[in-house]
N, CA, C and O atoms as CSV, one atom per row, in Angstrom:
chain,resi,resn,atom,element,x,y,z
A,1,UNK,N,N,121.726,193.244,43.503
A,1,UNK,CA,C,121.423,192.763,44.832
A,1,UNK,C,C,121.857,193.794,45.880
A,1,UNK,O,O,121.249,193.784,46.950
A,2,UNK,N,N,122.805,194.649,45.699
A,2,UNK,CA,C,123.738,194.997,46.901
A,2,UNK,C,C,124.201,196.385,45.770
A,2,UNK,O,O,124.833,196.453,44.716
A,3,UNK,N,N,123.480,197.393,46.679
A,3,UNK,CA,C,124.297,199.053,45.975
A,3,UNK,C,C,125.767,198.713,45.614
A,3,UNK,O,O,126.031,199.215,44.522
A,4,UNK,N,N,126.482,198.254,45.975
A,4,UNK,CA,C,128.037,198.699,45.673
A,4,UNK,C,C,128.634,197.212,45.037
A,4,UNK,O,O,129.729,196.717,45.303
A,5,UNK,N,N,127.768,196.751,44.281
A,5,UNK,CA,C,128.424,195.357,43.363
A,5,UNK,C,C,129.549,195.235,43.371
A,5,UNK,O,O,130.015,194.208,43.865
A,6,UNK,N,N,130.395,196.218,42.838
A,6,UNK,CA,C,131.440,196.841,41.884
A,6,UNK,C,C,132.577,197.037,43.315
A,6,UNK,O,O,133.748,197.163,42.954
A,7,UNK,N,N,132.385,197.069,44.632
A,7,UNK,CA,C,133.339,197.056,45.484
A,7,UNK,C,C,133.030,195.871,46.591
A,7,UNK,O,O,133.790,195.728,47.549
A,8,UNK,N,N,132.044,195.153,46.435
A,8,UNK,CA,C,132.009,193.980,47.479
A,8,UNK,C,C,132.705,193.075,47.102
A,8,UNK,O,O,132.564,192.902,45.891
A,9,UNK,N,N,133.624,192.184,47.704
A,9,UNK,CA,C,134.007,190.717,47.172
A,9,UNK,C,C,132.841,189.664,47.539
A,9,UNK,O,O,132.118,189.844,48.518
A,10,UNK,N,N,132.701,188.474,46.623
A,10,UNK,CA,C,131.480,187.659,46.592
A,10,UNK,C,C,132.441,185.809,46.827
A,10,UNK,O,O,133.565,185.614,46.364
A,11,UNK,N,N,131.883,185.059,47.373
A,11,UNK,CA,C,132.232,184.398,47.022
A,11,UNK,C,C,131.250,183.416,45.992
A,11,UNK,O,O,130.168,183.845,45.591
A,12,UNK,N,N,131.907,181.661,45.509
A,12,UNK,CA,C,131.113,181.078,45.007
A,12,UNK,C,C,130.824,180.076,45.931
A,12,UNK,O,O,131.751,179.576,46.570
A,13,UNK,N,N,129.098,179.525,46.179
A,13,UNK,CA,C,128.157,179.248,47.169
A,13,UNK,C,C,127.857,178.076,46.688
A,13,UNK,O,O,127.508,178.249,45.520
A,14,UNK,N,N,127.781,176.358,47.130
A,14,UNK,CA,C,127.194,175.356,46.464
A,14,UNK,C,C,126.518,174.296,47.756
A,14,UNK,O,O,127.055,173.740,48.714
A,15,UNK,N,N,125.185,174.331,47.284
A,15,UNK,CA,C,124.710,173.565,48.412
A,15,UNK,C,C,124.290,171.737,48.149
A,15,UNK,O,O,124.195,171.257,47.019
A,16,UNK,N,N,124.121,171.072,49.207
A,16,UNK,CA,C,124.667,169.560,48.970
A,16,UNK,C,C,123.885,168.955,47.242
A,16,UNK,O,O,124.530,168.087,46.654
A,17,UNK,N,N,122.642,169.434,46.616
A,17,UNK,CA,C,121.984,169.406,45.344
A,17,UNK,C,C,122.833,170.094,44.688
A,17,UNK,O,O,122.353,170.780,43.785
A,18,UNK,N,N,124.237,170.151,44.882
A,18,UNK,CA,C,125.112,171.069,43.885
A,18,UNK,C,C,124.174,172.247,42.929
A,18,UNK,O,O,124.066,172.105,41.711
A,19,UNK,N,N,123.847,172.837,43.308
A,19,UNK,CA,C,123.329,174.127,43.048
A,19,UNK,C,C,124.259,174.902,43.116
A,19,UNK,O,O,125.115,174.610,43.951
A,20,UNK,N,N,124.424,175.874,42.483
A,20,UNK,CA,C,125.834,177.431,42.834
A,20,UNK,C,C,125.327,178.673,43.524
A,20,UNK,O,O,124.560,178.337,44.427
A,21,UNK,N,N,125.447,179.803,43.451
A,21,UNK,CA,C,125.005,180.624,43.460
A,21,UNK,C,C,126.125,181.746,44.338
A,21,UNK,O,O,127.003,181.081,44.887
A,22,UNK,N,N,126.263,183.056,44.552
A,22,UNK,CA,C,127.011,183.879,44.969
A,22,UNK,C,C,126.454,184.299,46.460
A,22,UNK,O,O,125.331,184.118,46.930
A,23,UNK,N,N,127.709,184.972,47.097
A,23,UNK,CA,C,127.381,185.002,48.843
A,23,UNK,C,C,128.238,186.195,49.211
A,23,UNK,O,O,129.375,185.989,49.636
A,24,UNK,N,N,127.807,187.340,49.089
A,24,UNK,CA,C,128.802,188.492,49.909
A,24,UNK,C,C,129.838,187.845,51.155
A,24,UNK,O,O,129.525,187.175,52.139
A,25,UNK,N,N,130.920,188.230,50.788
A,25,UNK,CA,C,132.388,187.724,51.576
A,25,UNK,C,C,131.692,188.021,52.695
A,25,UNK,O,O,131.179,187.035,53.223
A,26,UNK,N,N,131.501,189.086,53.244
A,26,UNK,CA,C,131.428,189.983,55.141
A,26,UNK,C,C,130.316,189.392,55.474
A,26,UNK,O,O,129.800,189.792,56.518
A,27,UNK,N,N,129.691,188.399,54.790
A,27,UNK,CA,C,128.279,187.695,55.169
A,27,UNK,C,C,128.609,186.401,55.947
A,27,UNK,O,O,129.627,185.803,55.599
A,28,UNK,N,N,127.762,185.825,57.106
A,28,UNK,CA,C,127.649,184.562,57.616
A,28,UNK,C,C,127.597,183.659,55.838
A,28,UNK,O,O,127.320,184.373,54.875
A,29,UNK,N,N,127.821,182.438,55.644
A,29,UNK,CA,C,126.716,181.598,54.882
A,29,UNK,C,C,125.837,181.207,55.227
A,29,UNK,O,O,125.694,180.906,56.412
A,30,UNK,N,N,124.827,181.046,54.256
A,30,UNK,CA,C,123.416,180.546,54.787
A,30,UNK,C,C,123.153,179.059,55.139
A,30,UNK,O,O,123.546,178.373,54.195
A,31,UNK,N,N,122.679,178.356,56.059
A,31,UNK,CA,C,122.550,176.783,56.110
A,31,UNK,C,C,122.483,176.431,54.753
A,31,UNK,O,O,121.858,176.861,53.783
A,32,UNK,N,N,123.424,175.391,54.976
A,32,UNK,CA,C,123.516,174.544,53.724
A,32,UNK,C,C,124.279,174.408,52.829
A,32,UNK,O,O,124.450,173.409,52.129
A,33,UNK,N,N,124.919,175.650,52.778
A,33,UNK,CA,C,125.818,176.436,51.589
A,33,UNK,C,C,127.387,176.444,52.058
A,33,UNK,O,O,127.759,176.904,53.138
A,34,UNK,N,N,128.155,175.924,51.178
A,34,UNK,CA,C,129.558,175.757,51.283
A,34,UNK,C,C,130.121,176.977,50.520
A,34,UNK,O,O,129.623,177.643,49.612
A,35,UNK,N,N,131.391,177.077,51.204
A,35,UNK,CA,C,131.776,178.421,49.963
A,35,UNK,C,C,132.661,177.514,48.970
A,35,UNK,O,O,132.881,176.363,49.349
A,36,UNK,N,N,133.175,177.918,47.764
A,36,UNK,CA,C,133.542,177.190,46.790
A,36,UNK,C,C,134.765,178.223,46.191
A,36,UNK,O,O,134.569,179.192,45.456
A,37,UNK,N,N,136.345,177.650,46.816
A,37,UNK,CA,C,137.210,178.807,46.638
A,37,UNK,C,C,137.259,180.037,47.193
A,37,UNK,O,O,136.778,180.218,48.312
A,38,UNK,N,N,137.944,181.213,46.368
A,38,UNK,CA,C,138.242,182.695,47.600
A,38,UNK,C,C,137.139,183.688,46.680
A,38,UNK,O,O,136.452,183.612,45.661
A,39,UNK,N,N,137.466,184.648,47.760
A,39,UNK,CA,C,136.224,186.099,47.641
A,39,UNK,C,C,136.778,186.915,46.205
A,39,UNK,O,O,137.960,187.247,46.116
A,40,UNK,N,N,136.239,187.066,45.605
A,40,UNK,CA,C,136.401,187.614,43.806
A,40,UNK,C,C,135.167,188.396,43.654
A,40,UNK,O,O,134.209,188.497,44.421
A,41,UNK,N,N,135.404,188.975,42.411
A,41,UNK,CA,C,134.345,190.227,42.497
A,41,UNK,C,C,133.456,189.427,41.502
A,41,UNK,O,O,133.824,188.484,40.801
A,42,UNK,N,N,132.074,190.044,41.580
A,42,UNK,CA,C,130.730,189.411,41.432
A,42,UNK,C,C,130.748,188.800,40.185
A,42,UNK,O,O,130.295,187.681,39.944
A,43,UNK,N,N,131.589,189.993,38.935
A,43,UNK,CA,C,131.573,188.706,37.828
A,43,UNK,C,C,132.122,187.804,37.517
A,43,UNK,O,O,131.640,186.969,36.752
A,44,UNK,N,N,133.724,187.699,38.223
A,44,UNK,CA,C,134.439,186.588,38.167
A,44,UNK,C,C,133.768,185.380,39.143
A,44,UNK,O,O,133.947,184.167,39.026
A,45,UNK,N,N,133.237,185.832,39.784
A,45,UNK,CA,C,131.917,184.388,40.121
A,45,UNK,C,C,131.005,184.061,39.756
A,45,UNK,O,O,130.414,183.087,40.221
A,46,UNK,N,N,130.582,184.774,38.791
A,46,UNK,CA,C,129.435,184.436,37.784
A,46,UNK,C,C,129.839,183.747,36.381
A,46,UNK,O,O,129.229,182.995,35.621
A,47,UNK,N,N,131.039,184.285,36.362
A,47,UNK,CA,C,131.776,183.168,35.442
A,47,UNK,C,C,132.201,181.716,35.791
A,47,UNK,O,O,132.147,180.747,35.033
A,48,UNK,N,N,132.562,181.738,36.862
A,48,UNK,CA,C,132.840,180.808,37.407
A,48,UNK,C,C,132.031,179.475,37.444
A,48,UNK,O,O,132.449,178.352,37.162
A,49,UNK,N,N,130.712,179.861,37.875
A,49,UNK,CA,C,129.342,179.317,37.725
A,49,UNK,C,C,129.059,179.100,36.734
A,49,UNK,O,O,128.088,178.346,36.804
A,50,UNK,N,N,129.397,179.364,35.376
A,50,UNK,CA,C,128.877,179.667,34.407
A,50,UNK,C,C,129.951,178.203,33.772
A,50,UNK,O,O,129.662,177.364,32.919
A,51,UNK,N,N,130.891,178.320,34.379
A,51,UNK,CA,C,131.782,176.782,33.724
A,51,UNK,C,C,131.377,175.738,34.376
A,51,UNK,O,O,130.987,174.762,33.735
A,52,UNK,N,N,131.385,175.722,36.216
A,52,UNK,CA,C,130.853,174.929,37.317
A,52,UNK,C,C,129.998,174.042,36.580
A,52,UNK,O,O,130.172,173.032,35.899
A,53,UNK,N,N,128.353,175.216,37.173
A,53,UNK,CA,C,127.441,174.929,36.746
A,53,UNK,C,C,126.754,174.309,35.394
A,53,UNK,O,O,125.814,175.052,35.112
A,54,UNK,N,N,126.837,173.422,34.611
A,54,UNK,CA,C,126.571,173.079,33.218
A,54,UNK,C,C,125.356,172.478,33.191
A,54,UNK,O,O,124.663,172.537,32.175
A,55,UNK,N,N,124.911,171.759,34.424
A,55,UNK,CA,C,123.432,170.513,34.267
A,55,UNK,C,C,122.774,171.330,35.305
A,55,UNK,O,O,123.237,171.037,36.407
A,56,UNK,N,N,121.730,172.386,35.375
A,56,UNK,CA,C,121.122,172.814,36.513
A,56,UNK,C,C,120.183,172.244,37.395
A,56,UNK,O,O,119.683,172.775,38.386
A,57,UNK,N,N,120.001,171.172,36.967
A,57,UNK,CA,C,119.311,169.771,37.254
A,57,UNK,C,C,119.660,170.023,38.717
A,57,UNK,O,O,120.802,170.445,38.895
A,58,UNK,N,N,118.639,169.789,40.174
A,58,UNK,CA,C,119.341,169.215,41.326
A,58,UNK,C,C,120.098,168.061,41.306
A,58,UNK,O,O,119.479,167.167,40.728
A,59,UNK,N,N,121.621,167.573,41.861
A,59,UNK,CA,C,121.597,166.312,42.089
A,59,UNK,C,C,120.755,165.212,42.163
A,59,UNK,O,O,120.700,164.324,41.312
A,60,UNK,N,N,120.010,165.278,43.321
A,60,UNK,CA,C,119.080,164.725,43.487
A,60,UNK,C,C,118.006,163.765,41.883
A,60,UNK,O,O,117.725,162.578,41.714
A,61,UNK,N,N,117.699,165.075,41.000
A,61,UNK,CA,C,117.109,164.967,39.790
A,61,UNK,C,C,117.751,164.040,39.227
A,61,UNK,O,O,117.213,162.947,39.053
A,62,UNK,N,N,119.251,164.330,38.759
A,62,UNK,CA,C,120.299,163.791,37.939
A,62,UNK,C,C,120.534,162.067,38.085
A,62,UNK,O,O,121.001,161.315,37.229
A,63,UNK,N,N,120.097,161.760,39.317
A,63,UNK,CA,C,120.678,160.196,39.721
A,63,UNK,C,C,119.335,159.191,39.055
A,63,UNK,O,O,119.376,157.965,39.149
């Protein structure tokens, strides 16, 4: 996504359909999107997601 992966901190991103997804720290968030914990580097938030995330189902879907 971003030349310098490897030196940006990211955080983890979840919007109200509990969806996840990652958000460069020095960035606004985008409507909608909560941050989820502190700024970690891109793969320790992809791991993160990777436990989070288990039903990729929207909320919405799930009920």
């Amino acid at each position: 996504m971003f030349e310098d992966d490897d030196q940006r901190g990211y955080v983890v991103v979840r919007n109200d359909e509990e969806q996840y997804s990652i958000w460069p720290e020095d960035r606004g968030l985008p409507a909608g999107w909560a941050a989820v914990g502190e700024p970690r580097p891109k793969s320790a938030c992809l791991a993160e997601i990777d436990v989070l995330w288990t039903d990729l189902r929207p909320r919405s879907a799930r009920s």
